[in-house]
C-alpha positions as CSV (number, residue, x, y, z in Angstrom):
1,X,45.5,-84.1,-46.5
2,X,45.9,-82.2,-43.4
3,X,46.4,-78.8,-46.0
4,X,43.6,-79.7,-48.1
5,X,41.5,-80.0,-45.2
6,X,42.7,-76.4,-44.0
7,X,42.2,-75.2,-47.6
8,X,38.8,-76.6,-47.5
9,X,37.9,-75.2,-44.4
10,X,39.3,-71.9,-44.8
11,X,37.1,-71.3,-48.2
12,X,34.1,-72.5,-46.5
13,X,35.1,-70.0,-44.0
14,X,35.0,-67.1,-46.3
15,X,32.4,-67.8,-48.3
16,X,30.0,-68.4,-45.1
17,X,31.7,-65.4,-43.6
18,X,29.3,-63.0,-45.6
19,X,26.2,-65.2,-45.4
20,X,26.5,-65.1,-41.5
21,X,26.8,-61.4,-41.8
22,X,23.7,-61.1,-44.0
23,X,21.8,-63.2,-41.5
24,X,23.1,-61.0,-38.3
25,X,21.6,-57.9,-40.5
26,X,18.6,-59.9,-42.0
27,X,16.8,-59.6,-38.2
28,X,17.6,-55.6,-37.7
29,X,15.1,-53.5,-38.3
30,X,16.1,-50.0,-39.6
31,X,15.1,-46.8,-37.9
32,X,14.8,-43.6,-40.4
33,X,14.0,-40.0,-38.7
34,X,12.2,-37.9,-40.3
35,X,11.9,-33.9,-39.4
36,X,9.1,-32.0,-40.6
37,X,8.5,-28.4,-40.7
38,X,4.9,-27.4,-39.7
39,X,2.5,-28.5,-36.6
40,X,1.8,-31.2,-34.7
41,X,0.4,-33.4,-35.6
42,X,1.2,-32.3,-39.5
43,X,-1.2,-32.5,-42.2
44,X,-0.6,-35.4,-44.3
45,X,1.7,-35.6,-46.7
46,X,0.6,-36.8,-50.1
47,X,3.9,-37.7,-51.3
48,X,5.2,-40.0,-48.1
49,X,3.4,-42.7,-49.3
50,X,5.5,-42.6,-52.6
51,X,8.9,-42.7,-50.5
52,X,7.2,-45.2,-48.2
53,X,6.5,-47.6,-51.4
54,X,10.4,-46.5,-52.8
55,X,11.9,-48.2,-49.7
56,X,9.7,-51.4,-49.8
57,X,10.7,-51.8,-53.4
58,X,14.3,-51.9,-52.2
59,X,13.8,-54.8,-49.4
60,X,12.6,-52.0,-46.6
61,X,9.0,-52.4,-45.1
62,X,7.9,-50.5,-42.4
63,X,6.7,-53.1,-39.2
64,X,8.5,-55.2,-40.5
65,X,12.4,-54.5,-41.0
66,X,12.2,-50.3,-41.3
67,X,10.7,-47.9,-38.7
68,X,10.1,-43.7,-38.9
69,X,10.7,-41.5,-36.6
70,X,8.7,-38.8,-37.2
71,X,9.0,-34.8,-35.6
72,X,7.4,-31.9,-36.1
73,X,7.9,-28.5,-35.2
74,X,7.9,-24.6,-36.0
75,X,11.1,-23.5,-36.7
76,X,11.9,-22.4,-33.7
77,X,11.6,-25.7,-32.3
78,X,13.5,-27.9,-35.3
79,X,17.1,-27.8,-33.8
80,X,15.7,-29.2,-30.8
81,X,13.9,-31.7,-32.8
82,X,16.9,-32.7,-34.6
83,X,19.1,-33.3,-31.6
84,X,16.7,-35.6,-30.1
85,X,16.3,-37.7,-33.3
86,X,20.0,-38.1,-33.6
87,X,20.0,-39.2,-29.5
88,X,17.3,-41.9,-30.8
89,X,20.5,-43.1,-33.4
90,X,18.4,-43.4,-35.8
91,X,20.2,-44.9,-39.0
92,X,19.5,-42.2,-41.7
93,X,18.1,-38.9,-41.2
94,X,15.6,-36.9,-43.6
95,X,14.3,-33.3,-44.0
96,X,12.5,-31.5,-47.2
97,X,12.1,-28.2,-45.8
98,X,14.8,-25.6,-45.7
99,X,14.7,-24.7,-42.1
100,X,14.2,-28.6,-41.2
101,X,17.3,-29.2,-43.2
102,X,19.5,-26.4,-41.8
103,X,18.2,-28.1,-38.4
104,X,19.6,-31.6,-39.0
105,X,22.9,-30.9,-40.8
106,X,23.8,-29.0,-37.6
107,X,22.8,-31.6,-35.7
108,X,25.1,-34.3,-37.2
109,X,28.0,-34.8,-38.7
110,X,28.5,-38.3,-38.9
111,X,24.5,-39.6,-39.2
112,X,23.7,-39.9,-42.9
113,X,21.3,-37.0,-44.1
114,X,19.2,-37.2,-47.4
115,X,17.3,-33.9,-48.3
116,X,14.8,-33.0,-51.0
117,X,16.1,-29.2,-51.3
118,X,14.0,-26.7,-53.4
119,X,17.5,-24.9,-54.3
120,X,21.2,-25.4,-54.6
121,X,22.9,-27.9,-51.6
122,X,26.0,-26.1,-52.9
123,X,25.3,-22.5,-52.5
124,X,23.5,-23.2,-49.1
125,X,26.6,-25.2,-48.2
126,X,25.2,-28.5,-47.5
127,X,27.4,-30.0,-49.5
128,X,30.9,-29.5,-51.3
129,X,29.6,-30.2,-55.1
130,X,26.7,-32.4,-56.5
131,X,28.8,-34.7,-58.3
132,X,31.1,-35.2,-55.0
133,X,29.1,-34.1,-51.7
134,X,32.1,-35.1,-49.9
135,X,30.2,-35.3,-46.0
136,X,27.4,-36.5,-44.7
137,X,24.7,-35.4,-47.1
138,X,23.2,-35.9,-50.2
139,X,19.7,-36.0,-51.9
140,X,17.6,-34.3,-54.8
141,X,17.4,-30.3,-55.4
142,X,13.9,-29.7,-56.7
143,X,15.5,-26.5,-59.0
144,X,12.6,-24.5,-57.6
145,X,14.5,-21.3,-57.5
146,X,15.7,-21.8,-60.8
147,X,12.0,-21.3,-62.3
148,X,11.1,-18.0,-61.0
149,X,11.6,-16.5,-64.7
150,X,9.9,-19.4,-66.4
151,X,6.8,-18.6,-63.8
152,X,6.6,-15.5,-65.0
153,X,7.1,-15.9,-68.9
154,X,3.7,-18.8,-68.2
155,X,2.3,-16.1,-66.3
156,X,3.0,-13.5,-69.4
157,X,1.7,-15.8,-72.0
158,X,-1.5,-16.3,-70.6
159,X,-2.1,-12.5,-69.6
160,X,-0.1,-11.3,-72.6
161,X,-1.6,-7.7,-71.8
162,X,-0.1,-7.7,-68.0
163,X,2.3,-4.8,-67.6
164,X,2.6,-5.3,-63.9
165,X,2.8,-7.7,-61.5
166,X,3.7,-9.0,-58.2
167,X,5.8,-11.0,-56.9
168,X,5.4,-12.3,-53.1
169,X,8.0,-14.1,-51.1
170,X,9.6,-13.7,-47.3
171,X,12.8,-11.5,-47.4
172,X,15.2,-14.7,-47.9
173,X,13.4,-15.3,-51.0
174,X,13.2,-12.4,-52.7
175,X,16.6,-11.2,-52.7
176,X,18.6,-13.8,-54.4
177,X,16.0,-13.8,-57.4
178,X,15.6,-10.0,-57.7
179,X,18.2,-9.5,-60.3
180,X,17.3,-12.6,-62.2
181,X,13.8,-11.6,-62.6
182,X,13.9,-8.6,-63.2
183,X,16.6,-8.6,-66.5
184,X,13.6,-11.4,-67.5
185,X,10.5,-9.1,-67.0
186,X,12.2,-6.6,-69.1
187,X,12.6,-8.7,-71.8
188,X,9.0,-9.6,-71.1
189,X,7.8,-5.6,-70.9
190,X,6.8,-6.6,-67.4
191,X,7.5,-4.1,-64.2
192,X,7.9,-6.4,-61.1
193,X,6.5,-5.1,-57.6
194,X,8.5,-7.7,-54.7
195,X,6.4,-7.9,-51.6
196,X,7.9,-9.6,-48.8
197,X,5.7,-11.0,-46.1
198,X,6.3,-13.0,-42.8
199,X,4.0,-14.1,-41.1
200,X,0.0,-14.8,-41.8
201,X,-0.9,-11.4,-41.2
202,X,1.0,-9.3,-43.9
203,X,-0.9,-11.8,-46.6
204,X,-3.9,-9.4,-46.9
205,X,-2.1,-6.2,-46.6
206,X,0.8,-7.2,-49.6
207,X,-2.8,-8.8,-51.8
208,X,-3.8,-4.8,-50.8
209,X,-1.0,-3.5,-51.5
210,X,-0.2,-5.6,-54.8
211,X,-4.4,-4.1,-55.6
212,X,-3.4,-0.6,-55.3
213,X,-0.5,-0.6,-57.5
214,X,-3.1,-2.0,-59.7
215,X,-0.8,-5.9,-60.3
216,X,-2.1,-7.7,-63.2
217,X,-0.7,-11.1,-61.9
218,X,1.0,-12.4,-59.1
219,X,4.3,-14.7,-58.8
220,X,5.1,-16.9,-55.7
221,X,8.3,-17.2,-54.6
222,X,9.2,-20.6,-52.8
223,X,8.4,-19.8,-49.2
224,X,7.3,-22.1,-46.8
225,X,4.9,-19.3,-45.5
226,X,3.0,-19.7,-48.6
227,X,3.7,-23.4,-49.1
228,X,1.6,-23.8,-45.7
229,X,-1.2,-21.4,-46.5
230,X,-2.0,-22.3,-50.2
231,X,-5.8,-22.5,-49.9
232,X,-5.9,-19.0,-48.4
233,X,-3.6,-17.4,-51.0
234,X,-6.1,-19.2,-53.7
235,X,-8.8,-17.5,-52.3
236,X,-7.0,-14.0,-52.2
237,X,-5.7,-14.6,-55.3
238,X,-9.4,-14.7,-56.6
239,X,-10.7,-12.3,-54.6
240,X,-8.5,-9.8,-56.2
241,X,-8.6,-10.8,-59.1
242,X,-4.8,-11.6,-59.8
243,X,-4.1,-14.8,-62.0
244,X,-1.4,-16.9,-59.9
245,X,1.1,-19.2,-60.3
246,X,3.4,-21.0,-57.8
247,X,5.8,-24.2,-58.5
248,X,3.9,-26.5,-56.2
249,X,0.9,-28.6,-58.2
250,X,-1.0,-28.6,-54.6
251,X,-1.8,-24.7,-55.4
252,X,-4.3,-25.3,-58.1
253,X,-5.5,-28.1,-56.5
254,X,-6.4,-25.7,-53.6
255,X,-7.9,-23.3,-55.9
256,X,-5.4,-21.4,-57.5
257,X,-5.0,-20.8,-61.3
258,X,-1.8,-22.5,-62.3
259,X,1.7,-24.5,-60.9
260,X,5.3,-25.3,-62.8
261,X,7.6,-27.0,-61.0
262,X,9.7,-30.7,-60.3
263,X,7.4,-33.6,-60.4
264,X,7.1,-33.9,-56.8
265,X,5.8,-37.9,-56.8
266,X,8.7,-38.9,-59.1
267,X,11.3,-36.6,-56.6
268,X,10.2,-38.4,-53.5
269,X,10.4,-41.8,-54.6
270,X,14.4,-40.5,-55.9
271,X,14.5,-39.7,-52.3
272,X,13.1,-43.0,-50.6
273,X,15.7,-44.9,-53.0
274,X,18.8,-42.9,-51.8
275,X,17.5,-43.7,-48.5
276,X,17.7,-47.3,-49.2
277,X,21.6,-47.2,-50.8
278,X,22.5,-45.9,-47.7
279,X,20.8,-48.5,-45.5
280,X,22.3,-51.0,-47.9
281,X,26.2,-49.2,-47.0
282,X,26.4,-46.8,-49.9
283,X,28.0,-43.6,-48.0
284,X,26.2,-39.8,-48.6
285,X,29.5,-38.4,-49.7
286,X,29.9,-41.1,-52.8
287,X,26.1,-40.4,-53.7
288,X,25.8,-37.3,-56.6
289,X,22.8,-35.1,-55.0
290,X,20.4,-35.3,-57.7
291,X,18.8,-32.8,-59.7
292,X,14.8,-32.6,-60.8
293,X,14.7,-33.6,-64.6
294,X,11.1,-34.1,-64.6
295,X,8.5,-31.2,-63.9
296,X,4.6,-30.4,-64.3
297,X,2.1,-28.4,-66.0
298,X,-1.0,-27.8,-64.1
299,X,-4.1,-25.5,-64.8
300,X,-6.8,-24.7,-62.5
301,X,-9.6,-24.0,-65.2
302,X,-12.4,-23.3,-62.9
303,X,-10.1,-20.8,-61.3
304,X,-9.5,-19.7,-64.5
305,X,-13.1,-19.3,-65.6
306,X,-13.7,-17.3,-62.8
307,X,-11.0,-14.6,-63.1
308,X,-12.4,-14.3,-67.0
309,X,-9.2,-16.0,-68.6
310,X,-9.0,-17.6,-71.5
311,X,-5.8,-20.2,-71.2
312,X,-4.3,-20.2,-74.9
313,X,-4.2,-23.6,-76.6
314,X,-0.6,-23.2,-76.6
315,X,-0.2,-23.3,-72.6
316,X,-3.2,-26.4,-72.4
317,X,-1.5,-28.2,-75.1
318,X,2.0,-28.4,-72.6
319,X,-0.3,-29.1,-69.7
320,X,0.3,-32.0,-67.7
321,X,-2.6,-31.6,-65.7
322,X,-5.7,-29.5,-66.2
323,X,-8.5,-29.2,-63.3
324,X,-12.0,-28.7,-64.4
């Protein structure tokens, strides 16, 4: 009796074991920090709310058991930010912009990091492969620097006369997808002027300079230069003349004539539910970084109007999204 009563107690034991656990954990409340590159306070993010509403589909509500941490800084200022968010212990860390990541994985290795990176975590050696990330971070890669060619073929199609144009990106930008680009604008019969700008005020002498080597078109390179100054691009964009196209959908939104790229909504709530496998035990290293599958078509047709295009029915039959 005296061994059935040990057996007894002892599988009680383990199977309570886990429940009591649960319970310990079921009163935390989670703390994720979040490092963003650009002023404070930022503008507001369009997509947060979609990895806000990821996390509270997997059990995590903000006020209730999940908290952010939010900073925000130029870059100058993000490996500061990063250290102090690590200080604060938070429980996972998150960045989307390349300086903002670069700031956090330096500031870590042993804090979970998810990133939404617009190229390749391998190549900027964030992580050992996709399938097998093997540290302390993992996430989605948008495959934004894998479209510069397609930009330019859209571009092409809908300015099939265009023998020149432009392509504007900071330094760090431009070089890795010189080569690339250019083999595709020769198949394309398209000659390819790179102007690099870095800061605000070399915007209006590259749209000058772009003007006096007579650009019919303009490519943007994924910068976070012209990520952050969209509606002014736009504008010089129309001012000049120059049919645009970037890989962020805010562009035409802001007034510029067209965007390809990832499906931004879709890549953030990816994000938000990697965030949530982690908090749940899952370990960065044993998550495959992810890769954008989904992307989007959008067309500014006002701005299009205006600059005297005419989109072919081809391009507004593929478009996801066309602004009036």
């Amino acid at each position: 009796m005296r061994l059935i009563g040990l057996a007894v107690a002892l599988t009680v034991g383990v199977i309570l074991a886990p429940l009591a656990a649960e319970a310990q954990e079921a009163g935390k409340v989670y703390r994720v920090g979040i490092l963003w590159l650009g002023p404070d306070p930022a503008p507001s993010n369009p997509f947060f709310d979609v990895f806000r509403q990821s996390l509270g589909d997997s059990g995590y509500f903000e006020g209730t058991n999940l908290s952010f941490s939010h900073r925000w800084g130029r870059p100058e200022r993000l490996r500061d930010l990063a250290t102090e968010l690590v200080r604060l212990k938070v429980d996972v860390l998150f960045a989307g912009h390349s300086p903002a990541i670069r700031a956090v994985s330096e500031a870590t290795t042993t804090i979970p990091i998810v990133v939404i990176s617009v190229g390749d975590p391998v190549e900027a050696g964030l992580v050992t492969s996709l399938a097998r990330p093997g540290g302390n971070i993992t996430g989605l890669s948008g495959r934004v620097q894998e479209l510069n060619e397609k930009l330019l073929e859209l571009l092409k199609e809908i300015t099939p006369s265009a023998s020149r144009v432009a392509v504007l990106g900071s330094r760090i930008s431009v070089e890795p997808h010189r080569q690339g680009m250019e083999v595709a604008a020769r198949s394309l019969g398209v000659r390819l002027q790179f102007l690099e700008v870095t800061s605000l005020t070399e915007l209006d002498a590259a749209f000058e300079t772009a003007a006096k080597a007579r650009a019919e078109g303009l490519v943007l390179l994924p910068t976070p230069l012209l990520t952050f100054n969209e509606k002014r691009i736009a504008a010089l964009a129309l001012q000049r003349r120059l049919p645009a196209i970037f890989w962020r959908s805010q562009f035409p939104e802001a007034g510029g004539l067209m965007a390809y790229g990832p499906d931004l909504a879709y890549v953030w709530r990816r994000a938000g539910a990697l965030v949530a496998r982690i908090l749940k035990g899952a370990r960065p290293a044993d998550l495959p970084v992810e890769q954008a599958d989904r992307f989007r078509l959008v067309i500014n047709m006002k701005t299009a109007k205006a600059l005297g295009l005419t989109i072919p029915q081809s391009v507004l039959g593929r478009a996801d999204q066309v602004i009036e």
